[in-house]
Residue, then its C-alpha position, 0 to 999 in steps of 0.5 A: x161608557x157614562x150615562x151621558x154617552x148612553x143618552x146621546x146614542x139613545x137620543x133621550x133625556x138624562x136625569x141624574x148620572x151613573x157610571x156603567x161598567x162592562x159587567x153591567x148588563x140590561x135587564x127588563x124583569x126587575x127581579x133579575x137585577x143586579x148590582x150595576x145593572x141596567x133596568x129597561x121599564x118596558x110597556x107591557x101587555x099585563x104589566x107596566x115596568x115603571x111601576x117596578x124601577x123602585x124595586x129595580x134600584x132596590x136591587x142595585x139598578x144603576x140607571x133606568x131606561x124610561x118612556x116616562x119620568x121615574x125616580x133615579x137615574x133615568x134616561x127618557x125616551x119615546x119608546x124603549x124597544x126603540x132605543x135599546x136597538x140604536x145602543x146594540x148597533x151603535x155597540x155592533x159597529x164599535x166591534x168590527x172584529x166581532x162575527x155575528x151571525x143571524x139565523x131565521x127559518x120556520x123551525x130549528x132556530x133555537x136547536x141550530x143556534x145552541x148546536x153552533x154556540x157548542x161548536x163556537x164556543x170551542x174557539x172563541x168567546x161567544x154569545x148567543x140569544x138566550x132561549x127564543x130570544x129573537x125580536x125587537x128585544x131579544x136581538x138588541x139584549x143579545x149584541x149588548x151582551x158583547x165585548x171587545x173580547x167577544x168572537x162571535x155573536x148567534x142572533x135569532x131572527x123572528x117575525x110577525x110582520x113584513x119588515x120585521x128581519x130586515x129591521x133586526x139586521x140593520x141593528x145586526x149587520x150579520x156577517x153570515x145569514x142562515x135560513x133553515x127552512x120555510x115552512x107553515x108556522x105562523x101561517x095565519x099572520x103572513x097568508x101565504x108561505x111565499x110570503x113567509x119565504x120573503x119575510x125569511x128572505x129579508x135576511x140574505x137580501x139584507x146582507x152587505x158584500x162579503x158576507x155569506x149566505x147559508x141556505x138549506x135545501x129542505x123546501x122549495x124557496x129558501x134556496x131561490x133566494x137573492x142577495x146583493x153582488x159580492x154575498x158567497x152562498x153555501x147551501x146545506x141539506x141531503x143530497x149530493x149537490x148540497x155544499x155541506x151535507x150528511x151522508x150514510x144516515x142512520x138513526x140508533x137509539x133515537x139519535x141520528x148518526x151520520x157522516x158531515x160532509x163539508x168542502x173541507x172534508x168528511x167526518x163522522x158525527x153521532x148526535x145527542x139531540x133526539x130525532x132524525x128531524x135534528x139532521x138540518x139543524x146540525x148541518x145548518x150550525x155546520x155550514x155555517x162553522x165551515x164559512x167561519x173557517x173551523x175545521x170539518x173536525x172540529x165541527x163533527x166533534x162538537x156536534x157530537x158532544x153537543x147536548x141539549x139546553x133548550x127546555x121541551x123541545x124533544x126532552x126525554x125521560x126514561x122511567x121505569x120502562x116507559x119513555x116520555x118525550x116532552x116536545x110542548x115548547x112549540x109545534x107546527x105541521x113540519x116539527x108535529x110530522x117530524x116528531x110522530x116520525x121519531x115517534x114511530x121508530x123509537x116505539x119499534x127499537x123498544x117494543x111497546x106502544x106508541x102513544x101521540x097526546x096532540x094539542x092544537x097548533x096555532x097561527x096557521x089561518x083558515x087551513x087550521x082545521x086541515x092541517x090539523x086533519x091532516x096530522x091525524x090522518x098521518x098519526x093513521x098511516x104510521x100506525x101509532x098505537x094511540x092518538x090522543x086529541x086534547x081540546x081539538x077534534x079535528x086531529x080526529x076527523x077522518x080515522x074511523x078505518x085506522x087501527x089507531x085507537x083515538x081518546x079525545x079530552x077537553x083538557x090536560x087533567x082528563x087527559x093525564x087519566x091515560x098515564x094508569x094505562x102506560x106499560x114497560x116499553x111504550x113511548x109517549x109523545x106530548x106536543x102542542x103549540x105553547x099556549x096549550x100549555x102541554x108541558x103541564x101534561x108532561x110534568x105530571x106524567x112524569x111525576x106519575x112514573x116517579x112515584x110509581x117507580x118509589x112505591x115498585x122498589x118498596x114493593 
């Protein structure tokens, strides 16, 4: 494909002409152009991208995507966003061979679709969205990452407004669509979770005859929801009516253990990733392997050998007798009950203390301070040993009877004063919504046993 074909798909304005070929790739970060790539100069909150095409073409950008005249080979568009999502389709259309598969769902989205590109990637070429790479951008830079070689194709799917999926899946077209769960997360934006259901829901309400719907069973809305005649449904989660479900569970070592069941089978699987919470993420990435026809076999191996890439999201580190649990990536009432849980088991396999350094959780509205409550009164009733708060009282509120002892600091620097008080056999959980930054936290804890790990084997 020549400049020329991009700017007729595109619906801009070429000036000069180059020459793309299928390594080429679409970058908006100038400092991760290479030689042949494609520079997106995008408008940003803090930054301007073309202040930085110069710098792009320095680095062997063959052709910029503009909203405003620069030097180099260029096609001018309205709006860049815009234009990246007509190329992904007019490519999504070019491949009908290709299997794109889109998942959404309040949590779980970035664990499912690493857990389903391990079980993919084991029969075919696949792609799948690079970290939490899940909106208007994300999903386009995904799709053109594909080739005529490429099998599959895992897209997140997120939303901030109404509307928002349903405009990704018209750019997907997905032949399998997965909801995970609705939830609390971003609360605050949607008012209501019926409405965040409808906004997961545009997904299977999205999807042509032929495709199939995988549903999981762990909330009240996502199994209700509708889709067009000739959609096949598959549902997945715990109990006995689920089409795919785990069996016989068990958690060792912080992992959980348990048999998948699937219509075309019954298989043991041992997973990698941390936590009991982890269950619906692999039965989601099961399901939707069974729909795509891999065997049940196949399916629990790769499950079983799958390991975690995805950067703090229930990252462990077991140094020198403590272990310390870096979940900052993200937090919502559903992941911050589900860790505290894990929390709570780990501490008894291994006989120490258990400690919870809680940062706020945001986008959940008017019902923060509640929710957040409401965390701390489970932090009580679980009997973890320490609840630290960290620039928010409100986990606080309401523990004075129980046998948690509480610390609250305005920051990660006072708070990091606690690691002194660590001892062999304690776990550590640090958990926050990512603007709180909590990963800083966790990296001087670490760091902290690090060195005292040094200075012990001198001693």
């Amino acid at each position: 494909m020549n400049a020329v074909q991009v700017a007729q798909i595109i619906e801009g304005r070429l000036s000069g002409d180059a020459e793309l070929k299928n390594e080429s790739g679409f970058k908006f970060d100038s400092r991760e152009v290479k030689a042949g790539d494609v520079f997106l100069a995008l408008l940003g909150e803090h930054a301007d991208g073309h202040s930085f095409v110069d710098q792009a073409l320095q680095q062997g950008a063959v052709l910029s995507i503009v909203s405003k005249p620069v030097a180099g080979p260029h096609i001018l568009v309205p709006d860049v966003v815009i234009a990246i999502g007509k190329l992904a389709k007019f490519v999504r259309d070019s491949l009908p061979e290709l299997k794109v598969i889109g998942i959404t769902g309040s949590q779980g989205k970035t664990t499912t679709k690493d857990m389903l590109h391990s079980v993919l990637s084991s029969k075919g070429e696949t792609i799948a969205a690079q970290g939490s790479f899940n909106n208007d951008l994300g999903v386009p830079l995904t799709l053109l990452r594909a080739k005529p070689t490429t099998r599959f194709c895992i897209v997140e799917m997120g939303a901030r407004h109404g509307g928002d999926i349903s405009a990704l899946a018209k750019i997907a077209n997905p032949d399998v669509g997965a909801v995970l769960k609705v939830g609390n997360a971003h609360l605050g934006e949607f008012g209501s979770r019926e409405n965040i259901a409808k906004a997961k829901g545009e997904l299977i309400n999205s999807l042509n005859p032929g495709a199939f719907a995988v549903l999981g069973t762990y909330d009240e809305y996502t199994p209700k929801m509708s889709f067009v005649s000739g959609v096949q449904k598959l549902t997945f989660g715990e109990s006995h009516d689920c089409d795919v479900r785990a069996a016989d569970i068990e958690f060792r070592g912080g992992f959980a253990h348990f048999d998948l069941v699937t219509p075309g089978g019954r298989e043991p699987v041992a997973l990698r990733v941390m936590g009991l919470h982890q269950i619906p993420n692999a039965l989601a990435a099961a399901g939707i392997s069974h729909v795509l026809n891999i065997p049940t076999q196949s399916i629990a191996s790769a499950l079983s050998e799958h390991e975690a890439s995805s950067k703090w999201r229930m990252e462990t580190h077991d140094l020198n007798g403590v272990l310390i649990i870096n979940d900052s990536y993200n937090a919502n009432p559903e992941s911050m009950e589900a860790a505290l849980r894990t929390l709570v088991l780990l501490t008894q396999e291994r006989g120490g203390r258990s400690w919870a350094f809680l940062g706020s959780m945001h986008e959940l509205g008017p019902d923060a301070a509640q929710m957040h409550k409401k965390i701390g009164q489970l932090v009580g009733e679980l009997g973890i040993d320490q609840l630290v708060a960290i620039s928010n009282l409100d986990y606080l509120d309401g523990l004075t009877e129980s046998q948690t002892q509480t610390h609250y600091f305005g920051s990660v620097a006072e708070a990091n004063t606690l690691q002194s008080a660590f001892e062999a056999g304690d776990v550590v959980l640090i958990k926050a919504s990512r603007a709180e930054h909590l990963e800083e936290l966790a990296n001087a804890f670490i760091k902290a046993r690090q060195v005292y790990g040094e200075e012990g084997s001198t001693k």
